[in-house]
C-alpha positions as CSV (number, residue, x, y, z in Angstrom):
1,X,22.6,43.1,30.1
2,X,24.4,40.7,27.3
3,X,26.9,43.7,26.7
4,X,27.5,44.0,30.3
5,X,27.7,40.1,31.1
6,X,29.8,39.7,28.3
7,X,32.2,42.7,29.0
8,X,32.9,40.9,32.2
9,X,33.8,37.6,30.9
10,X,36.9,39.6,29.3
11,X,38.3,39.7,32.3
12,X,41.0,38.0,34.7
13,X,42.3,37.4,38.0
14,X,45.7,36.4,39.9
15,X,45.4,32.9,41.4
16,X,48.2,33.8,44.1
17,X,47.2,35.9,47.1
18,X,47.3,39.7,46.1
19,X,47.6,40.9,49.4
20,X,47.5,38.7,52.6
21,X,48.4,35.0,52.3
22,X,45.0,33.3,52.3
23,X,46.0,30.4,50.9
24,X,44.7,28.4,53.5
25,X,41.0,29.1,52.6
26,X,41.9,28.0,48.8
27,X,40.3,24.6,47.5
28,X,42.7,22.9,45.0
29,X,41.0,21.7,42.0
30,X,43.6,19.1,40.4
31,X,43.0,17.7,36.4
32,X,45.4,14.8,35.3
33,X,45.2,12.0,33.0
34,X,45.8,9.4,35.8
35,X,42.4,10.5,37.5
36,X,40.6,9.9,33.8
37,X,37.4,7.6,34.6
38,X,37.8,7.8,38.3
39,X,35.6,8.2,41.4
40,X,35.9,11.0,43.9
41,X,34.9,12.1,47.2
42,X,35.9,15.5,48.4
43,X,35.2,17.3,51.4
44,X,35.7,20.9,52.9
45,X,35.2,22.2,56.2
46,X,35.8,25.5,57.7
47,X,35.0,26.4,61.4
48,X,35.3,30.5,61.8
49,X,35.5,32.9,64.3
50,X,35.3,36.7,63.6
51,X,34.9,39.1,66.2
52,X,35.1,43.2,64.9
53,X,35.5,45.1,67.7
54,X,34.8,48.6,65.8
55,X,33.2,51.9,67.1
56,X,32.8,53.8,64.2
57,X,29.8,55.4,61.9
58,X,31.2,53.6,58.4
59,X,31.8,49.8,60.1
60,X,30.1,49.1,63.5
61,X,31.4,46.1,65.5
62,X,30.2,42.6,64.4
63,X,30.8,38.9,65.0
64,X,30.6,35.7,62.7
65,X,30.7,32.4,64.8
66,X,29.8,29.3,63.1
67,X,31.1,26.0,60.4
68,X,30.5,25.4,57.0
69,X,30.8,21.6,55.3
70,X,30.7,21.2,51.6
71,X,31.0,17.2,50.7
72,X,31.3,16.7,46.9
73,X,31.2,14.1,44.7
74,X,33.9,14.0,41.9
75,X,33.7,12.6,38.2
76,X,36.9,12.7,35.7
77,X,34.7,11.5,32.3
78,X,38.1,12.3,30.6
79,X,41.4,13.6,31.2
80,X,40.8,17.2,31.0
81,X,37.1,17.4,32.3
82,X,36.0,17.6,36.2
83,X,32.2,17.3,37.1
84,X,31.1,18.1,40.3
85,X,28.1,17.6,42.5
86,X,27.4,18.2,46.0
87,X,26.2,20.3,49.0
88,X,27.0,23.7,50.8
89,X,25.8,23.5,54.7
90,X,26.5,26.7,56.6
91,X,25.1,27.0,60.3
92,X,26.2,30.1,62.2
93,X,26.5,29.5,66.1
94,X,23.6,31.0,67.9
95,X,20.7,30.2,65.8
96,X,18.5,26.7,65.8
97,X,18.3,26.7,62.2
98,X,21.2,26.0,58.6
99,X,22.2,29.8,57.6
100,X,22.5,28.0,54.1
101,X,21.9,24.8,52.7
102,X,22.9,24.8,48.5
103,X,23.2,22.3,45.6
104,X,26.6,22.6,44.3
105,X,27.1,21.8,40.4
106,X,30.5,22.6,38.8
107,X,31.6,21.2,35.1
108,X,35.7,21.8,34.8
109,X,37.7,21.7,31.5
110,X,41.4,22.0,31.9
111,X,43.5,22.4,28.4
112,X,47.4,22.9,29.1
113,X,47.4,26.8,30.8
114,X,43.8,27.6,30.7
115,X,41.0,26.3,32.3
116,X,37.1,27.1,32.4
117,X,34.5,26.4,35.1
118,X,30.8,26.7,34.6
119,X,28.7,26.7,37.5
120,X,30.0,27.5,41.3
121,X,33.2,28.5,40.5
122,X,36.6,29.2,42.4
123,X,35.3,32.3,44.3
124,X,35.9,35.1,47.1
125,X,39.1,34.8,48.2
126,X,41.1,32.7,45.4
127,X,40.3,35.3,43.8
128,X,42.9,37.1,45.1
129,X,41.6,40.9,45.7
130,X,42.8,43.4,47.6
131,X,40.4,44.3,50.1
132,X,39.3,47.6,49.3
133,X,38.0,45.8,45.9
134,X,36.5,42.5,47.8
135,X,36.2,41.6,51.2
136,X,37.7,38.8,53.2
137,X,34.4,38.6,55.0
138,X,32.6,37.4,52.2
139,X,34.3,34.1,52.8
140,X,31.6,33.9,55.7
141,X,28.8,36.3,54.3
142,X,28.8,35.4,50.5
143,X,30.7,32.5,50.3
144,X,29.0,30.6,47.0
145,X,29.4,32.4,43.8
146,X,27.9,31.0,40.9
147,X,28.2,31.9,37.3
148,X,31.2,31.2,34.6
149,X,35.2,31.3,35.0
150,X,38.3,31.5,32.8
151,X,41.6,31.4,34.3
152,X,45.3,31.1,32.6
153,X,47.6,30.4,34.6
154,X,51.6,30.3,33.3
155,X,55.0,31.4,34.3
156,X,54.7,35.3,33.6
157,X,51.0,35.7,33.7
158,X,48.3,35.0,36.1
159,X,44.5,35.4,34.9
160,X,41.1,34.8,35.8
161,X,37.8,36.1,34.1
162,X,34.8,35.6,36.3
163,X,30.5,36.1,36.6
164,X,28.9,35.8,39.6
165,X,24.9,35.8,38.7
166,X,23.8,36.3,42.0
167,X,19.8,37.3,41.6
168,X,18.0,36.0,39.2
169,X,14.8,38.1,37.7
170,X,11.6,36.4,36.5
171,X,8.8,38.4,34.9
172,X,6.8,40.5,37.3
173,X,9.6,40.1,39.7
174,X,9.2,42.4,42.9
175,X,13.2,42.9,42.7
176,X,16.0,43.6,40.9
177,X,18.4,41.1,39.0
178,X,22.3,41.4,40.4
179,X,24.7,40.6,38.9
180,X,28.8,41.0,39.9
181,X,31.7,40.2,37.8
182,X,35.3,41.0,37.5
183,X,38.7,41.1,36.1
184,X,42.6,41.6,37.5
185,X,45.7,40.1,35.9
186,X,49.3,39.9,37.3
187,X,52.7,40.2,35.3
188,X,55.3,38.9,36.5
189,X,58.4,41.3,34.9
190,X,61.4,39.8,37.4
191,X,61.7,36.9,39.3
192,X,65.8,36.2,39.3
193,X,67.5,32.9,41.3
194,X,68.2,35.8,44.2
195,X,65.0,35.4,45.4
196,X,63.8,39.0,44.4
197,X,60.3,38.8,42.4
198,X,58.6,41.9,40.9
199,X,55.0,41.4,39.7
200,X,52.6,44.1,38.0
201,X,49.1,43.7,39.2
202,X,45.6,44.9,37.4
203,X,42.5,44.4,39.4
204,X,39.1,45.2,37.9
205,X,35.6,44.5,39.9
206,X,32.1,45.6,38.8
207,X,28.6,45.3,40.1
208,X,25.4,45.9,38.6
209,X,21.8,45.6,39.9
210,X,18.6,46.4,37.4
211,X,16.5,44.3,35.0
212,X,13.8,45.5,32.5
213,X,10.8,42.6,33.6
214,X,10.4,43.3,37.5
215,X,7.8,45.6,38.8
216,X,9.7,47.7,41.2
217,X,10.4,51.6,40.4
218,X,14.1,51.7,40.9
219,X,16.8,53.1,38.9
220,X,19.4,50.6,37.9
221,X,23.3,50.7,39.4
222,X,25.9,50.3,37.8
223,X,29.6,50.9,40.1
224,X,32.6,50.1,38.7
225,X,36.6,49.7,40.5
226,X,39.8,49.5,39.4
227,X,43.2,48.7,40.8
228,X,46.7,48.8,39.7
229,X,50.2,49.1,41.4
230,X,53.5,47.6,41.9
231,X,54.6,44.3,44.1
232,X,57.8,43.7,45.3
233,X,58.9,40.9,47.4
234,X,62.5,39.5,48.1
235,X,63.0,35.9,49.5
236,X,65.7,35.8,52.3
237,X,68.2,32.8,53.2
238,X,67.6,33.3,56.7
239,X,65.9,30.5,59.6
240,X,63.6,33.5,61.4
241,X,63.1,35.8,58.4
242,X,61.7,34.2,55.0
243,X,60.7,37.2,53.0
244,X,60.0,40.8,53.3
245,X,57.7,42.6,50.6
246,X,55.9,46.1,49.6
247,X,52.8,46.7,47.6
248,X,51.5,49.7,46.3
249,X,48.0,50.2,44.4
250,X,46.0,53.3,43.2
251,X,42.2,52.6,43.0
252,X,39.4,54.1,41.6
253,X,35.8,53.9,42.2
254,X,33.3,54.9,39.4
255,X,29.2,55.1,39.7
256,X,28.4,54.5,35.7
257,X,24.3,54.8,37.0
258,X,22.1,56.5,34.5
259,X,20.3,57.7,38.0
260,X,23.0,58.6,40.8
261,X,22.0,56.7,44.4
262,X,25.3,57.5,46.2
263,X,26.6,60.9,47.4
264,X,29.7,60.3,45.2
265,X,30.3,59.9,41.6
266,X,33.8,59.4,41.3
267,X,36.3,58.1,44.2
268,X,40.4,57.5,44.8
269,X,42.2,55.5,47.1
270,X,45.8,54.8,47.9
271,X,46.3,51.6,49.2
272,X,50.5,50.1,50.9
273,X,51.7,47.8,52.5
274,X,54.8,46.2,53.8
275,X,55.7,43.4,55.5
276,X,57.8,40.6,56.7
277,X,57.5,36.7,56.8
278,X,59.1,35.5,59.8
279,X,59.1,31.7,61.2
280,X,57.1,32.5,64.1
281,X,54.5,34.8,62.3
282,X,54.1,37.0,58.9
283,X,53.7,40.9,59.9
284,X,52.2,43.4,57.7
285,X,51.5,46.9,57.7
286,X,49.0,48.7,56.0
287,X,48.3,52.0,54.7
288,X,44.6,53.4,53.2
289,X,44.1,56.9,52.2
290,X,40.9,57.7,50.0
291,X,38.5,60.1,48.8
292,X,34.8,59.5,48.1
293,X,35.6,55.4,47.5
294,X,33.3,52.9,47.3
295,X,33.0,49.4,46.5
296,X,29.7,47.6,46.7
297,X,32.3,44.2,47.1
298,X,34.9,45.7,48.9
299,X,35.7,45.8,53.1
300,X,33.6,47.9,54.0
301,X,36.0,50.0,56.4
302,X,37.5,51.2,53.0
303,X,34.1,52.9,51.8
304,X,33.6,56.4,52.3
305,X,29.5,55.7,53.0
306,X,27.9,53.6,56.5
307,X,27.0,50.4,56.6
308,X,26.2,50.9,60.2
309,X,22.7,50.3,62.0
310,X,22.4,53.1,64.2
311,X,23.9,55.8,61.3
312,X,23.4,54.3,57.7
313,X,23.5,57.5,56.0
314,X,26.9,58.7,57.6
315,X,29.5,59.9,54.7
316,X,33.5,60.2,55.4
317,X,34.7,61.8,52.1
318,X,38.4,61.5,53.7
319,X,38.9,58.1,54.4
320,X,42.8,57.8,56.4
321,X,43.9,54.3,58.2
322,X,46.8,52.4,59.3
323,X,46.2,48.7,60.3
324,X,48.9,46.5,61.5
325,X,48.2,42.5,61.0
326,X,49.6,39.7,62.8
327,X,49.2,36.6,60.8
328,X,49.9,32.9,61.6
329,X,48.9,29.6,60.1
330,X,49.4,26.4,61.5
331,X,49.8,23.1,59.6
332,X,48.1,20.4,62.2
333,X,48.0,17.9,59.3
334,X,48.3,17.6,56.0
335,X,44.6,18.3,55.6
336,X,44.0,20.6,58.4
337,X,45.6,24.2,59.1
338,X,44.7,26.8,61.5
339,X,45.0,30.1,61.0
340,X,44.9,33.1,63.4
341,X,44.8,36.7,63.1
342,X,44.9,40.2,64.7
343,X,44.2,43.3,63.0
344,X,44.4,46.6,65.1
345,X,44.0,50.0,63.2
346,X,43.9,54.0,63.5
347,X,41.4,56.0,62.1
348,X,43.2,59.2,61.3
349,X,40.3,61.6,61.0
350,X,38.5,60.5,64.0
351,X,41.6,59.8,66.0
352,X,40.5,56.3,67.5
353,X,41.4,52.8,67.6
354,X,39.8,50.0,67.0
355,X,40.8,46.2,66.7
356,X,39.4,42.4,65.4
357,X,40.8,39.3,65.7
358,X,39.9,35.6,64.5
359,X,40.2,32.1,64.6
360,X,39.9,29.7,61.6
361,X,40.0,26.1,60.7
362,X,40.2,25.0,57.8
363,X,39.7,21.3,56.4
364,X,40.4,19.7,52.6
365,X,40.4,16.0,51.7
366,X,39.5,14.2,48.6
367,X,39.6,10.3,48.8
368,X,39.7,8.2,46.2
369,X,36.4,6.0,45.8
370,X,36.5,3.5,42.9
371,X,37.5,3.6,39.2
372,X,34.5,3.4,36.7
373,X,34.5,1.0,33.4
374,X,34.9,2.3,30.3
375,X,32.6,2.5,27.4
376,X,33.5,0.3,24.6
């Protein structure tokens, strides 16, 4: 387990969005001098609405409905350290009781490019993932990740190295530890005054679930993805057109278990899209083509196994999809935006059609409190 945490914390992540603009959802995490010995309190909201209307045997339909509120209080001891301390309330619409209610503990040190995190870190989607690699839905299903962060961030090179503990294992545990961690980098190799920008992007995600102390007979897992590819985007002098863009990323799914669980032990997937920024809304389409893939973080319409209720041993070794999205935020304040979305798609080898579309709102605001003495 060291060798394996440790292998993770070599990794890295792009800060900017990978694949769909979900900038919205990002917190910002600021370090200056001038906030040295001051007194913060900072608060994030999101209201959500998800509804999945899918009728298939790898992703049945679903719906998330409900508000999360996570009021912090912020320390700067010193002009490059952050300390954090709050809570995570999440209450999903439909039930009497909190979904989640979590302490939140996060120590920051900023140094010119790089910064590290100990504690919850900067998760799900500021990662910056592509979806087959990690979901979007984890925003509302997984949305605390807790663990340790590195991230550089400069002109040419984007990069965040990240561990996610998520289950920890006492002695005579009746379960297995889990832990999830990851790596991705982007190179930027052109970005000229003509607005064209070409970036080189390396995604890397990895999950593990085992332990040596617990009592329960189960192999450990061990799955492994990769992604690499090419990102083009142009910037355009025009009042209804902003930019246009094209990705393209080969992945690769890899089952490193001593014991195999899963029907497959390798996977592919091509994964492209293109799209247009306009003023009235951003366009994108998409293009997934796979065989045998699997991600135990990714969307789970990408996988070739069920996740589905009624059939959760279905297999699709040819995975084939087109989704079209229809994305729009808007800025109601400087602290508030809402964004909405609509995401039909075809399913190539079972010839139907099947469609989601959400509402969010998200809230960030930090006010300044007071400015403590300092030791003399």
């Amino acid at each position: 387990m060291a060798f394996f945490t440790c292998f993770f914390f070599l990794a890295a992540v792009p800060q900017s969005w990978a694949q769909l603009n979900n900038r919205a959802f990002y917190r910002p995490i600021e370090i200056k001098p001038e906030y040295d010995q001051q007194l913060w309190l900072d608060v994030q909201g999101l209201l959500f609405n998800k509804d999945n209307e899918y009728f298939n045997k790898i992703d049945e339909g679903r719906t998330y409905y409900g508000t999360q509120l996570a009021p912090r209080l912020v320390y700067f001891p010193s002009p490059k350290l952050r300390l954090e301390a709050g809570v995570f309330l999440q209450r999903d619409y439909g039930t009497e009781r909190l979904r989640l209610v979590r302490p939140l503990f996060t120590a920051i040190y900023q140094h010119g490019p790089h910064r590290l995190l100990l504690g919850n870190i900067q998760g799900h989607l500021q990662h910056g993932y592509i979806e087959p690699l990690f979901d979007f839905e984890r925003v509302m299903t997984r949305p605390l990740e807790e663990g340790t962060q590195y991230q550089l961030t400069t002109r040419r090179l984007k990069l965040d190295a990240w561990v996610d503990w998520q289950r920890q294992q006492y002695a005579y545990s009746d379960y297995q530890e889990e832990v999830a961690g990851g790596l991705a980098l982007e190179a930027t190799v052109l970005e000229d005054s003509l607005g064209w920008r070409v970036g080189v992007p390396f995604q890397f995600t990895g999950f593990h679930r085992g332990g040596q102390i617990d009592t329960v007979a189960k192999p450990l897992q061990t799955y492994f993805n990769l992604a690499s590819g090419l990102r083009v985007r142009k910037k355009l002098a025009s009042e209804l057109v902003q930019a246009v863009y094209m990705e393209s990323y080969l992945t690769q799914f890899i089952d490193y278990s001593f014991t195999q669980e899963l029907p497959y032990e390798k996977g592919y997937g091509l994964y492209l899209n293109a799209g247009v920024d306009t003023r009235l809304s951003n366009l994108q389409v998409g293009y997934w083509k796979s065989n045998g893939f699997y991600s135990p973080l990714g969307g789970r319409l990408y996988r070739s196994t069920s996740s589905t209720v009624s059939d959760p041993n279905y297999t699709e070794r040819q995975r084939e999809l087109l989704i079209l999205r229809v994305l729009r935020d808007y800025r109601l304040t400087d602290n508030f935006v809402l964004s909405t979305r609509f995401e039909p798609l075809y399913d190539f080898g079972n010839k139907s059609i099947d469609f989601s579309f959400a509402l969010y709102l998200n809230f960030n605001r930090s006010f300044v409190l007071t400015t403590l003495g300092r030791n003399k």
